[in-house]
N, C-alpha and C positions, 0 to 999 in steps of 0.2 A: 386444375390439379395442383397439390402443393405435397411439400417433401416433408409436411407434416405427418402426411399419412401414406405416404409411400416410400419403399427403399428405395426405390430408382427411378431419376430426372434426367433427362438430355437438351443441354444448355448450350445456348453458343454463345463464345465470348466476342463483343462486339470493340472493333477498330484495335489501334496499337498498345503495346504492355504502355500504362502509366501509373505512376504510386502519384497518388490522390492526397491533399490535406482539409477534407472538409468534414469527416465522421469522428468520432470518439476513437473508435480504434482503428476500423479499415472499412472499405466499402466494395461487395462484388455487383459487377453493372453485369445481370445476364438475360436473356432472354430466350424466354421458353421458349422448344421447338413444340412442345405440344396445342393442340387446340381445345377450346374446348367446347359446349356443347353447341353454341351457333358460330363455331367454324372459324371464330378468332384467337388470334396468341393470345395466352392465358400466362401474366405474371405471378410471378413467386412469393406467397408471403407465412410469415407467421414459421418459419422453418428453423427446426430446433435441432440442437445437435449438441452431445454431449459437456454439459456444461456451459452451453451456448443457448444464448437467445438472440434470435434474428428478427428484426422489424422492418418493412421495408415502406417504399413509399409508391403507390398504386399510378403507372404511365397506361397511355394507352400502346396501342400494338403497334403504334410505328416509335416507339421507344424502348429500352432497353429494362428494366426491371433493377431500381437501386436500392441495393440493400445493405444495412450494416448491421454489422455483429462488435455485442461486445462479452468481454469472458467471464463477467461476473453476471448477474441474477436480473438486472435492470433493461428492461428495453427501453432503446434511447426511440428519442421524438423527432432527433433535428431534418430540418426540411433538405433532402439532396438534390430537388429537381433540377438544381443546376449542372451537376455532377454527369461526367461523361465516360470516362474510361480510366478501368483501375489493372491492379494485378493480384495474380491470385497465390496464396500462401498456405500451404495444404501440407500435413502428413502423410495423406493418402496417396499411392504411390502414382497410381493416372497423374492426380496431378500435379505432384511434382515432376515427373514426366513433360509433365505438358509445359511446365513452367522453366525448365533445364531447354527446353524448344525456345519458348521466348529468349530467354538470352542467347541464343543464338541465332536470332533475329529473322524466325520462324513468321509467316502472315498468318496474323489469328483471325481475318477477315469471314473466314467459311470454314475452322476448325470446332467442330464439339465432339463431344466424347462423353461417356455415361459420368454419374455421381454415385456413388452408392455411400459416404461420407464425405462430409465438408467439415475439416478443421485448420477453420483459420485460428494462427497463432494473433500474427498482427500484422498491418500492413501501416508500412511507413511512411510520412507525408515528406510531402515535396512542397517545394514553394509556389504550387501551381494554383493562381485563381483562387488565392484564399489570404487573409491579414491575418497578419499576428498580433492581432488583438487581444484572442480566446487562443493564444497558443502557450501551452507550457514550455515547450522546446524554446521559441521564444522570450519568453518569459527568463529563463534560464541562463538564455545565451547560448545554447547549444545546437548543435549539425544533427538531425536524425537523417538526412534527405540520402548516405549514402548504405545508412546500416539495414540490412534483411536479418528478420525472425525464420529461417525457414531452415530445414534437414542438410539442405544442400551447397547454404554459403554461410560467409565463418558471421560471426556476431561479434561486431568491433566493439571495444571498450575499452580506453586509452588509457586508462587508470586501473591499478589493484583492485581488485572487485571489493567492497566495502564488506565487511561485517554484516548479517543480519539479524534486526534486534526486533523483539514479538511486543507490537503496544498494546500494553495491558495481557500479556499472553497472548494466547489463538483465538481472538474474540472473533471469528468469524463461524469457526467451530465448536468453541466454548464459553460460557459467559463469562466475561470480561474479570480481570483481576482475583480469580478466584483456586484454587490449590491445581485442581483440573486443569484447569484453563495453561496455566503458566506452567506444569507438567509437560505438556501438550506439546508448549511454545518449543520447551528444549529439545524436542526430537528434531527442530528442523532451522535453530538458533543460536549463533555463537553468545547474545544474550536476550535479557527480559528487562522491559519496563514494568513497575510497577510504580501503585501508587499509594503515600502511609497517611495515616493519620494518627494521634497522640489522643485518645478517648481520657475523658473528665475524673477515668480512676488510675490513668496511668499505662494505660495496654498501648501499645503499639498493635496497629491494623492497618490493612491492604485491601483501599476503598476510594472509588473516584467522585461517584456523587454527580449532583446537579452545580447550578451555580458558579461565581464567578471567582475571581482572585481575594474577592473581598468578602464573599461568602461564599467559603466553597462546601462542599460536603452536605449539599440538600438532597434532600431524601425522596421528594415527592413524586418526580417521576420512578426514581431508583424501586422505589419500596411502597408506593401509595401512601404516603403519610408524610404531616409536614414535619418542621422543622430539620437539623442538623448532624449529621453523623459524630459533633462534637458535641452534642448535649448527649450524647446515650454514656452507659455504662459498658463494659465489654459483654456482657449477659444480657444487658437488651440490644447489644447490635448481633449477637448472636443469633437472636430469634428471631431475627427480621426475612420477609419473608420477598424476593426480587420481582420487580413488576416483569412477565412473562413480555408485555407487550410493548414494552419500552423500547422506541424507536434506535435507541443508541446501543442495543444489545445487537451485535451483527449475527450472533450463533440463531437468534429466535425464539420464537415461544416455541414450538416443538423440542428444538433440543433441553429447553430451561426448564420445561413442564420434565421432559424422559427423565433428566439426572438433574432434581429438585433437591434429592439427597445428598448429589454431591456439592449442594451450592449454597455456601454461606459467608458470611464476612470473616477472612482468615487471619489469624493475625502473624505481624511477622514474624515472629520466632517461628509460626509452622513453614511459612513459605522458606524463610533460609533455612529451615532443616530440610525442606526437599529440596533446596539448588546444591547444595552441600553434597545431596547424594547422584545429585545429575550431572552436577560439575558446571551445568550451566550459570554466566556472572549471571547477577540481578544489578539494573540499575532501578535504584529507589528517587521517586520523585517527593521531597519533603514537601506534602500537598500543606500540609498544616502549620498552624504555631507551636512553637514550643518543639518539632520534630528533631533537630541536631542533635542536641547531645543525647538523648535517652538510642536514638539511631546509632549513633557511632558507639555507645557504650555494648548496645547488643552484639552488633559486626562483631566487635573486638572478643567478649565472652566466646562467639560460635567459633571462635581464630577464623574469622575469614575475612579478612583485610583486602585481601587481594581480587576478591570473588565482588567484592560489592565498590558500586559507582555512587555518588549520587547527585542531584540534580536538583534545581529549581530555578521556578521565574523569576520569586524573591531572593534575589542574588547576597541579599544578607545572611538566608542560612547557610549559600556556601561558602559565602567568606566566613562565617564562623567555623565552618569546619575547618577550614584553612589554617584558622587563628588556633584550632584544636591540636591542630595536626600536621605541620607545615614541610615533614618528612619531605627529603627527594633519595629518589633510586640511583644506582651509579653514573648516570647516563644524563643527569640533571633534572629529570621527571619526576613527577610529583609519585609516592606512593598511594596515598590517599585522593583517588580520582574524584572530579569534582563536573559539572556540567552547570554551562551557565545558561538557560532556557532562552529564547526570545520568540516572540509572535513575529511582530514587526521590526525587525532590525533597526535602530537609530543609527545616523549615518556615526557615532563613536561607538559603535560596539565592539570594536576590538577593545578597547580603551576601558568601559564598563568590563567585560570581560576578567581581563587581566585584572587588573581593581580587585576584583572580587576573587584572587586565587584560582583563576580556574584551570584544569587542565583541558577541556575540551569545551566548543562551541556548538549547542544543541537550535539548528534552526529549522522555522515550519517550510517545509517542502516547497514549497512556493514562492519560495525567497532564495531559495539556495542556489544564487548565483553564481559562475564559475569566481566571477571578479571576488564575490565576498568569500567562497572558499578559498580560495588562494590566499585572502589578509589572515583567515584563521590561521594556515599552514604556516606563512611566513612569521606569523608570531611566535610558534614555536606552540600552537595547541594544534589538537586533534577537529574531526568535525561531526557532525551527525545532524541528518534530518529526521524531524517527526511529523507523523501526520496527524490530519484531525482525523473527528471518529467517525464513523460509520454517516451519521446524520449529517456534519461538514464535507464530508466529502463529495455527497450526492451534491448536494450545496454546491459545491466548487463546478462539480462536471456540468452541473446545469445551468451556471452562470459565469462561470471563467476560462473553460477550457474545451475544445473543440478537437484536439490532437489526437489526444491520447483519451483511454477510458479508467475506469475504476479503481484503481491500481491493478491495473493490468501492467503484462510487460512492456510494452510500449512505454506506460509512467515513467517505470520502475528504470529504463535502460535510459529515459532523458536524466535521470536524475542523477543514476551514476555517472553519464557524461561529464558532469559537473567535478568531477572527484573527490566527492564528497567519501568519509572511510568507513562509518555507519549511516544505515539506513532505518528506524525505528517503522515499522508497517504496520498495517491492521491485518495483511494475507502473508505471511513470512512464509507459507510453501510456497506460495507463487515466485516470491523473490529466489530461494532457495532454488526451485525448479532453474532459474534464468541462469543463477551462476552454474548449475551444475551444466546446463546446455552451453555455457561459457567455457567452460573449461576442456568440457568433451570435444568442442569444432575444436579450440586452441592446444588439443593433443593429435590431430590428427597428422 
């Protein structure tokens, strides 16, 4: 029997409450009371729950049934058979119940009780029988081992909860960098990444592409066709038609097939005329050559100086805006915000940074040390991480980190440990959700 195809399971939890470090997100160790057809315990697997995919790994019946859950779409693979006893993290009110019992150091030796849902948020590791080799939290520098996701205790976060900024829009929901998409993002974003290009007649457009720093803007997975988003005209990249199946679309080919009508290469003058009317900033990533000044002369026409950021790896276009624009606010701050990108941090990055006028420090998630957020602060800039996309990230969870899952909350709360003050995402309601469940325990 499995909870795929029933409402209702009766599990016993085996040995003492322990938070576990070996899953993506969290792992419940249970074991079925049922039998099944020749009269042995019958383990759990394949049990879905809203938003949730469960995978488990197949004991027999003198073992315990270990499963983990993670909250985005991916059933994870990693082997738990080591794995022995976890705790459980539920909305549903048994068990949280049950779980308000554990901490009050209740024997869960011979306790079960029905399921009729299972939502785990997250469950937090511990330093138990696991390296931090594959751990983010690790990686970091950061304490998960004391914080709980659950209804019933507070969700610690030492620092200002950061800003949430939508990469490339709601590309989980919508296709990536497109008027939709970034519409989308401000329902649940203090602001939006996007990303420009400068086309061969002069248009400015809001377009990420394939390719690297040195060729960026390929088109072939994007669009099935070769060449460059820099060879077109504003009228052939109009017509360009998005490969539905392109791994780095996180919305998918269903949603990109339904609203094909809403999806085309927009250029920026439409996108700031829709953040204008949302109020949400844009930060613009100068992906291309030549992007500075025709960027800053647009900003300036829509008067929205204040609304727009901008950013790049090649920290030459932002010191030229700097060299453009080198205004400060009463308070010593620069007006004209500038972000200075890095992949891999060089150990003078504050140094480059500054160099390049910047007012904020843009690092990939992965990096974002407390030690290097603190040299950002102490220099007197701002911080923010970013992620990679959709395709890096699986990437990541399947070769670098074991802790935490997808950008799940789990991720997403190591990272703010960090106190880092924006967080650029691929899932900006998820984030959004975290603070809001942040603020609600921190009102009570």
């Amino acid at each position: 029997m499995s909870l795929f195809d029933t409402k209702r399971a009766q599990f016993q939890i085996h040995g003492p409450k322990l938070l576990s470090r070996s899953s993506s997100v969290g792992v419940l160790a249970l074991h079925s009371l049922q039998e099944d057809e020749d009269g042995q315990d019958s383990t759990t697997k394949n049990m879905r729950t809203t938003n949730h995919v469960v995978s488990d790994t197949m004991h027999t019946s003198s073992c315990p049934a270990l499963i983990t859950l993670e909250v985005s779409n991916e059933i994870l693979t990693d082997n738990l058979s080591n794995m022995d006893n976890v705790s459980i993290v539920s909305t549903d009110v048994s068990l949280a119940s049950f779980a308000d019992d554990l901490e009050e150091g209740a024997s869960t030796s011979s306790s079960s009780f029905l399921v009729e849902k299972v939502e785990l948020n997250t469950l937090i590791p511990t330093s138990h029988g696991q390296s931090s080799a594959k751990s983010l939290a690790a990686r970091l520098n950061v304490d998960l081992s004391s914080t709980m996701l659950t209804s019933h205790m507070q969700l610690a976060i030492p620092h200002a909860p950061p800003k949430v900024v939508g990469h490339r829009g709601h590309l989980y929901r919508s296709l990536e960098n497109t008027r939709h998409s970034i519409k989308l993002a401000a329902e649940h974003c203090h602001e939006v990444e996007i990303d420009v290009f400068l086309l061969k007649c002069g248009t400015l457009v809001v377009f990420h592409g394939g390719g690297n720093d040195q060729n960026p803007g390929c088109l072939k997975d994007y669009c099935n066709m070769e060449g460059s988003i820099l060879d077109l005209s504003y009228e052939e990249a109009r017509s360009l038609k998005f490969n539905p199946h392109h791994l780095e679309f996180g919305c998918g080919p269903d949603v990109i097939e339904k609203l094909a009508h809403e999806y085309y290469i927009p250029t920026l003058e439409e996108v700031l005329s829709d953040a204008k009317e949302t109020g949400v900033i844009i930060k613009i990533e100068l992906k291309g050559p030549g992007t500075p000044e025709p960027v800053l002369a647009l900003v300036e026409q829509l008067d929205m100086i204040d609304q727009v950021h901008y950013s790049s790896f090649d920290h030459t276009r932002i010191k030229r805006i700097r060299e453009l624009r080198p205004e400060r606010n009463p308070d010593g701050s620069y007006r004209y915000k500038t972000g200075a990108l890095f992949d891999e941090p060089p150990e003078n990055f504050i140094q480059i940074a500054l160099d390049a006028g910047a007012s904020e420090v843009h690092l990939k998630y992965s990096t974002c040390t407390t030690e290097r957020v603190k040299k950002i602060h102490d220099a007197g800039m701002d911080s923010m991480i970013w992620m990679r996309g959709p395709v890096g990230m699986l990437q990541d969870l399947a070769n670098l980190f074991q802790d935490v899952g997808n950008e799940d909350e789990l991720m997403y709360l190591a990272i703010m440990k960090t106190g880092v003050k924006a967080m650029c995402v691929n899932k900006p309601d998820v984030l959004a959700g975290l603070l809001t469940k942040h603020q609600a325990v921190n009102c009570i």
